[in-house]
N, C-alpha and C positions, 0 to 999 in steps of 0.2 A: 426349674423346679419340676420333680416330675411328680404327677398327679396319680390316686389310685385309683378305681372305683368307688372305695369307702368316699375320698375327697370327695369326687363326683357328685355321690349321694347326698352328703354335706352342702354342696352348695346349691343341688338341688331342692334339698330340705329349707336351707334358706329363704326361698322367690314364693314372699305370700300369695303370687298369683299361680304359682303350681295347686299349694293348696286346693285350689277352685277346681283347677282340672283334675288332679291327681294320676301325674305323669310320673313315669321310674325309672330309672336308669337301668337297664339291664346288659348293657356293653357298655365297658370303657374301656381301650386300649390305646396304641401312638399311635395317632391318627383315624380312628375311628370311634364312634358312639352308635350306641342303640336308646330310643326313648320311648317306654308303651305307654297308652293310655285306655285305660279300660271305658266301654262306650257305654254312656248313663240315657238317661232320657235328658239330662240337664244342658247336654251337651249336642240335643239334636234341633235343626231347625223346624220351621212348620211343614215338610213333607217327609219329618219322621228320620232324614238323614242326618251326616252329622254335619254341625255348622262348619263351614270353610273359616272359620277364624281359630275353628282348633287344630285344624290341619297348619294353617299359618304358624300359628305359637308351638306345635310340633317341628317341625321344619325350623323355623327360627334357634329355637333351644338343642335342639338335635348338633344343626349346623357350629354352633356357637360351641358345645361341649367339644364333636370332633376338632376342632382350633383348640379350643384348651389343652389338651391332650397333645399336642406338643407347642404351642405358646408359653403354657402357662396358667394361673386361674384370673388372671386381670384382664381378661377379655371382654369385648362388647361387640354386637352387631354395627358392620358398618352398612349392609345390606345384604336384602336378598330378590328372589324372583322367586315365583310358585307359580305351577301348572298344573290347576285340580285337572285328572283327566278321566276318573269314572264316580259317582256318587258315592262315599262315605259310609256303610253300614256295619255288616258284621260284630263282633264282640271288645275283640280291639287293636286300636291302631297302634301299628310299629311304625315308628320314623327310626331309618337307619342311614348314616351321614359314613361320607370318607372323606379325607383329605386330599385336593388332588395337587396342589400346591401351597407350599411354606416358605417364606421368607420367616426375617428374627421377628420382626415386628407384625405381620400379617399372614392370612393362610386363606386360600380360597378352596371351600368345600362343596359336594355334591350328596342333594339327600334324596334317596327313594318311602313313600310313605305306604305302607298294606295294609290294607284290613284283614286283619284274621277270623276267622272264627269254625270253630271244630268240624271236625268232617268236610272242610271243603279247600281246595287251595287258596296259597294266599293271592287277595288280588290289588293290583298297583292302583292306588286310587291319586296319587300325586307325584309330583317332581321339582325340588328345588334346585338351587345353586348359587352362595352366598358368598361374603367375604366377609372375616372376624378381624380384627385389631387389637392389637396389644394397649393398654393406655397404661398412664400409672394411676399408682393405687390410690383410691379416694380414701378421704380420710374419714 
């Protein structure tokens, strides 16, 4: 089945814990995602940055969508690894994922995470690399 953006956005709209963050899909193509999340104060820890658990759930969902995008939409994390490697700030994060290998059932991705924010380049604040699996569909 092949998936659009619209889908994307769909089943992004679904995961009441997006709501919380309010993450967007702004890439979806075979084998790639783009996921932003605009930086709130709800979303920073006590020295002002942003919590490493939103960078995680970025990275997670990023990774999990690039698999979708040629698996399928019946995907779940079977794992990942993350390497915050500068503090968190700017306006907001891009988590952008590709696919670096696919089987029918499984796809192992790699994601880069930025902080944006106007007038300045973007800077790499994290790095993941996960594996998605295909299941059947819950009922």
């Amino acid at each position: 089945m092949t998936l659009t953006i619209d889908d994307a956005r769909r089943i992004l709209a679904g995961q009441p814990f997006n709501s919380l963050v309010g993450g967007r899909i702004t890439l979806f193509r075979e084998g790639e995602a783009t996921l932003q999340i605009p930086i709130r104060d709800e979303l920073r820890q006590q020295f002002g940055l942003v919590h490493g658990g939103v960078l995680a759930y970025a990275a997670d969902n990023v990774l999990t969508f690039a698999a979708g995008s040629v698996l399928g939409p019946n995907v779940l994390t079977a794992g990942f690894t993350i390497t915050y490697l500068r503090p968190a700030a700017g306006t907001t994060l891009r988590a952008e994922a590709k696919v670096i290998s696919a089987t029918r059932r499984q796809a192992l991705c790699h994601c880069e995470i930025y902080s944006d924010e106007a007038d300045r380049a973007p800077v790499l604040v994290a790095a993941a690399q996960g594996t998605t699996k295909l299941i059947e569909k819950a009922a």
